[in-house]
MARVOTI-548676 format. One record per residue (C-alpha): x, y negated, z negated; residue in one letter. Coordinates in Angstrom, 2 decimals. Layout:
// MARVOTI-548676
       X       Y       Z residuo
       X       Y       Z       A
...
***
This chain:
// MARVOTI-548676
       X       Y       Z residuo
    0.00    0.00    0.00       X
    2.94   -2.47   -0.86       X
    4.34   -1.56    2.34       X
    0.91   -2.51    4.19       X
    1.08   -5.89    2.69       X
    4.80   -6.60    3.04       X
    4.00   -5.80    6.76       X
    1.71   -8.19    7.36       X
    1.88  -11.37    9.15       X
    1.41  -14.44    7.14       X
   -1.16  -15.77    9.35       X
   -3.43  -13.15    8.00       X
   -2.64  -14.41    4.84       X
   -3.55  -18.07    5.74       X
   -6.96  -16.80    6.76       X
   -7.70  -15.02    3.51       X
   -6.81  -18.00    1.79       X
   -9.24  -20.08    3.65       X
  -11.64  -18.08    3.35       X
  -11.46  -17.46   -0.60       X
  -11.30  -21.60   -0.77       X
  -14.80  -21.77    1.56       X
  -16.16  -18.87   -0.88       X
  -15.36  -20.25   -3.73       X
  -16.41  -23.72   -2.38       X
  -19.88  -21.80   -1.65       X
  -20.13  -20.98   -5.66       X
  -21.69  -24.73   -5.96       X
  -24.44  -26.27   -4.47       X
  -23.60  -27.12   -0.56       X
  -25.23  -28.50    2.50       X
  -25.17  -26.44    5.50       X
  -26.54  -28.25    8.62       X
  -29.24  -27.20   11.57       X
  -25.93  -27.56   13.99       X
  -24.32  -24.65   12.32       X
  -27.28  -22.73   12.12       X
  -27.83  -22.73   15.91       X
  -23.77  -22.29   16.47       X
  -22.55  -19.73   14.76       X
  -25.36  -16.69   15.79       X
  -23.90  -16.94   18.75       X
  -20.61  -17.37   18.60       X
  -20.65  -14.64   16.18       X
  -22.18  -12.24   18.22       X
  -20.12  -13.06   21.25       X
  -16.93  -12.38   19.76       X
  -18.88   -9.12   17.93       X
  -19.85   -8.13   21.44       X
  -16.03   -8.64   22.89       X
  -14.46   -6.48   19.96       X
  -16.64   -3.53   20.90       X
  -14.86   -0.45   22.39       X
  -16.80    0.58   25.59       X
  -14.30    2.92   26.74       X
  -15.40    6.69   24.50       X
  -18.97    6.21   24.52       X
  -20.51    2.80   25.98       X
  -24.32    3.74   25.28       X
  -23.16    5.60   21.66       X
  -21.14    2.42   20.74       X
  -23.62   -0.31   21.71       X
  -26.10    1.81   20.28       X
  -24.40    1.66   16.93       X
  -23.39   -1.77   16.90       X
  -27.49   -2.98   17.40       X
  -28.63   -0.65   14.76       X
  -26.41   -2.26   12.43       X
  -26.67   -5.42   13.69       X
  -30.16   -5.26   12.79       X
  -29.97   -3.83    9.59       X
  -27.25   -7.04    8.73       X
  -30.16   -9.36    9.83       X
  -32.14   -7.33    7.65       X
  -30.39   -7.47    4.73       X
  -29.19  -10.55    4.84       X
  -33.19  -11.79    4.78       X
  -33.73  -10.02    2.01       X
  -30.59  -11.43   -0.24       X
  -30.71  -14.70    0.64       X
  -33.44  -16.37   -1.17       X
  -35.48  -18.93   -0.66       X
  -35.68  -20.91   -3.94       X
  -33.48  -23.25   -4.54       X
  -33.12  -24.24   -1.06       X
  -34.46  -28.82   -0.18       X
  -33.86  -30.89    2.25       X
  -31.20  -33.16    2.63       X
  -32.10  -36.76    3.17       X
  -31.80  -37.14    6.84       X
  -34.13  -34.22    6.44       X
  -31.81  -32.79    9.45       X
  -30.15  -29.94    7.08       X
  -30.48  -27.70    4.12       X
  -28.98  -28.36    0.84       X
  -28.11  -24.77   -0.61       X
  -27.66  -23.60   -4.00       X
  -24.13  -21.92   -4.80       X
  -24.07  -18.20   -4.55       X
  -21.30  -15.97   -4.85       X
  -22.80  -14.11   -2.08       X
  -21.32  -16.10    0.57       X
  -17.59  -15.64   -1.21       X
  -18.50  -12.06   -0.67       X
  -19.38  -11.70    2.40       X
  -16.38  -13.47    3.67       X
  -14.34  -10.84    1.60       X
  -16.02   -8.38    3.14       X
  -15.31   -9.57    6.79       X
  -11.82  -10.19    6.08       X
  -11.49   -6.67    4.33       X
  -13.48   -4.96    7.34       X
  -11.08   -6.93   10.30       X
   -8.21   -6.13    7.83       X
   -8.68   -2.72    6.96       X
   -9.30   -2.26   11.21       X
   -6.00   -3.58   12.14       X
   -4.04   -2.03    9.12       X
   -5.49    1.75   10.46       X
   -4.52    0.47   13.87       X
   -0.74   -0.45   13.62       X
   -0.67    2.80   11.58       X
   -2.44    5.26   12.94       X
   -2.95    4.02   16.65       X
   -4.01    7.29   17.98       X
   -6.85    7.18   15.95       X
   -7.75    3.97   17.76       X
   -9.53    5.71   20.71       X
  -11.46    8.59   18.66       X
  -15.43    8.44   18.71       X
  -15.60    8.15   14.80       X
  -13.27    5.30   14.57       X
  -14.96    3.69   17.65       X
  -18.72    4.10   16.05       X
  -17.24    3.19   12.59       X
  -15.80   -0.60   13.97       X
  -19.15   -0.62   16.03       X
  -21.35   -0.62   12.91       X
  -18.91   -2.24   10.50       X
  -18.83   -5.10   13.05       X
  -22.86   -5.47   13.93       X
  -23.70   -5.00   10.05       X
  -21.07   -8.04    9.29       X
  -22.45  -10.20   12.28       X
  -25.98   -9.39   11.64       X
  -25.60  -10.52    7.73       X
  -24.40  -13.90    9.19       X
  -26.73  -13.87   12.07       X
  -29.44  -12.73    9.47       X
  -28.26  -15.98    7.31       X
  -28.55  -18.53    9.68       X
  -31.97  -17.25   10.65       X
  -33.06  -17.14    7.35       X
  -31.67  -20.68    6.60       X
  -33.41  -21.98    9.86       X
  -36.62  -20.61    9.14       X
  -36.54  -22.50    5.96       X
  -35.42  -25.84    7.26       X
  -38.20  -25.33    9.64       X
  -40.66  -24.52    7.16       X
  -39.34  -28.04    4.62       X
  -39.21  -30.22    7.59       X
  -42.81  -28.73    8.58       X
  -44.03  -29.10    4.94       X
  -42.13  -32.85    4.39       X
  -42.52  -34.71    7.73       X
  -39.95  -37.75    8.34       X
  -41.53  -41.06    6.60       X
  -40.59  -43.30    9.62       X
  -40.60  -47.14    8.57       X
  -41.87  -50.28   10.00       X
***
C-alpha cells in the first residue's frame, strides 16, 4: 500500500486535496446556482460516457453503466433532502444547507477513479477482462448518476421556490 502511494503522481494528490477543501467547504451552508445545475449533468455524463470500455462487450457495458446510472439518480433523490433548502435573493439559485454528504461523495469519486488507475498500472491485464470492464461501467454510472441525481433534485426545488415565491418586480 505504501508503495501505491509513493508511486503516485502528485497531481493526483492536488486533486484530492481540492476536493477534501470543496467537501469540507460543503459541511456549511452554501449556494449552489441554476448555472451549475444545468452544467454539470452533462458534462458529467459526457466524460462518464467517454471512460466507458466498448471494446469486450458494448451492449453488456452500456447496459451496466445505465442501470447504475439510474440507480445514482435514484439514490441521490432520495438522500438529498429537501428541507433546509431557500432561495437566494436574486431568487436565481439555491442556498443549501451543509451536509457531509457532498464531502463524501467526492471521496467516493476520487477513491473509485483512484482505486481504477491504481489496479490499472498494476495489474494491466486485468484492464480488458469483462468483470473489470462491467465493474468501472457501474462504479462510473452510479457516481455520475448521484451527481446527475443531485442537480436534478436541486433543480426541481429551485423550480418549485421560484414557482411558490414569484420575483416582486418594482416600479
Amino acid at each position: 500500500m505504501l508503495n501505491s502511494l509513493q508511486h503516485t503522481p502528485l497531481w493526483v494528490y492536488g486533486i484530492f486535496v481540492l476536493l477534501c477543501y470543496y467537501g469540507i467547504k460543503a459541511l456549511s451552508p452554501s449556494h449552489v446556482g441554476k448555472t451549475s445545475m444545468l452544467i454539470m449533468p452533462p458534462i458529467l455524463l459526457g466524460w462518464s460516457l467517454y471512460s466507458l470500455n466498448l471494446t469486450v462487450n458494448p451492449q453488456l457495458s452500456a447496459g451496466c453503466w445505465a442501470v447504475a446510472l439510474l440507480l445514482g439518480c435514484l439514490t441521490a433523490l432520495v438522500i438529498y433532502p429537501r428541507k433546509g433548502m431557500a432561495l437566494d435573493a436574486q431568487q436565481s439559485g439555491l442556498i443549501v444547507p451543509g451536509t457531509a454528504k457532498t464531502l463524501v461523495l467526492y471521496l467516493l469519486f476520487f477513491a473509485v477513479n483512484y482505486y481504477f488507475g491504481y489496479q490499472g498500472s498494476v495489474h494491466p491485464q486485468l484492464n480488458g477482462t469483462l468483470q473489470i470492464v462491467l465493474l468501472k461501467a457501474s462504479a462510473s454510472g452510479f457516481v455520475c448518476g448521484l451527481f446527475c441525481g443531485r442537480s436534478v433534485k436541486y433543480y426541481r426545488v429551485l423550480s418549485a421556490l421560484r414557482t411558490r415565491h414569484p420575483q416582486m418586480t418594482t416600479g
